[in-house]
C-alpha positions, 0 to 999 in steps of 0.5 A: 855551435851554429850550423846552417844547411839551405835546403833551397833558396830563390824565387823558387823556393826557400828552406833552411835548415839551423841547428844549435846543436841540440834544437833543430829548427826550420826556416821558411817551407817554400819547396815540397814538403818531401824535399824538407824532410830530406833536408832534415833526414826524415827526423821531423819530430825532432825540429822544435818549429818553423819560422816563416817571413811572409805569406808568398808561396816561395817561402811557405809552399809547405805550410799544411805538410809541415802542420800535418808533421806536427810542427809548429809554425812561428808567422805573424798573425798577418802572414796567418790571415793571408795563409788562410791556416789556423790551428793549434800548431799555428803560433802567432808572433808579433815584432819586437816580442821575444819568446823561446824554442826549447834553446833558441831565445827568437826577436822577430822584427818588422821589416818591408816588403810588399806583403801584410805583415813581414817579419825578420828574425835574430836567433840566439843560442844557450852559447851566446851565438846570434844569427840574423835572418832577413830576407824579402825586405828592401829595408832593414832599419835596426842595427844588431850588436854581437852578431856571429852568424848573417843570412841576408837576402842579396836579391840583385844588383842595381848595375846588373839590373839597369844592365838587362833593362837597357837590354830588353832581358828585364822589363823596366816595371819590374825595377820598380817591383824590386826596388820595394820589395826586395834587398840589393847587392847595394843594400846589403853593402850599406847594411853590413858597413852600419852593424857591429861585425866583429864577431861574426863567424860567417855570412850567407847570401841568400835569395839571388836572383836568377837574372839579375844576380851574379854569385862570384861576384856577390861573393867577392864583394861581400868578402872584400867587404867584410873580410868574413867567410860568404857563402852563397845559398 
């Protein structure tokens, strides 16, 4: 069984814990390595390998710590490149090539962001579980079948946005910023309604923006929506 604990997420930072019950793995190290090994109550030898999308600092703050605690790190050779980090923790991975951490079978996929080489990823279990994770991506072009777990980034709403534009509270240029590089309320609405979400256990938002964000909301929607539990990370 799936369990899944967000350690942090925003522009803050970004740090999931999952586990399928037997391998413990983390998702994105973008807050102090001390909070992560909180997060996995200082049992670092026992997590199987970090998964990381992109090179932004949010999302991969702790990369050296956790390379210190001998954990290996999973990030395109892009993302590697931009990190400036090398090493024999460090695992280059590429989009569309399956490979496997001790229980977890893991398919990167390409996504779009305004970074060098991001990546997406769907987690399957010994169970059959699948749990997606996408997050900092404006575009999503695959669609998944069997899916039982969503973390999905909803990083602002466009009505809420255009709101504080008006407003004076948001600068108009960062509309822009946000309309390529980031998933929308709207955009996750669209995504969910093209997948196969008939098995699907549970959905997390992720990555809301402090701004242009409204959680009730977000939740209520993606509930109606989907009829599925939503949690906000």
């Amino acid at each position: 069984m799936i369990d899944i604990k967000a350690l942090a997420s925003g522009s803050k930072g970004n740090a999931y814990r999952i586990t399928d019950g037997q391998t413990p793995l983390l998702l994105e190290c973008g807050i102090p390595y001390r909070e992560i090994q909180k997060g996995f109550d200082f049992h670092m030898s026992d997590v199987a390998g970090c998964l990381i999308t992109h090179e932004h600092g949010d999302h991969s703050k702790s990369v050296k710590d956790v390379m210190k605690g001998a954990v290996d790190l999973y990030a395109s050779q892009g993302t590697f490149t931009k990190l400036g980090i090398a090493g024999h923790h460090v695992k280059p991975i590429r989009a569309r090539e399956q490979f496997k951490l001790r229980t977890w079978t893991i398919m990167p996929f390409d996504v779009e962001h305004d970074v060098s080489e991001p990546l997406g990823y769907l987690l399957m279990n010994q169970s059959g579980e699948k749990l997606l994770f996408a997050t900092d991506t404006y575009y999503i072009k695959y669609k998944f079948k069997n899916l039982t777990h969503v973390m999905v980034e909803a990083n602002y709403s466009l009505e809420i946005l255009n709101e504080n534009i008006k407003a004076g509270r948001v600068p108009a240029v960062m509309k822009r910023r946000l309309l390529r590089s980031h998933f929308s309320l709207e955009h996750v609405n669209e995504f969910l309604s093209a997948n196969d979400l008939s098995m699907v256990q549970e959905i997390w938002l992720l990555h809301l923006s402090d701004n242009n964000s409204n959680a009730e909301q977000f939740k209520r929607e993606i509930m109606e929506l989907t009829g599925k539990p939503v949690y906000i990370a």
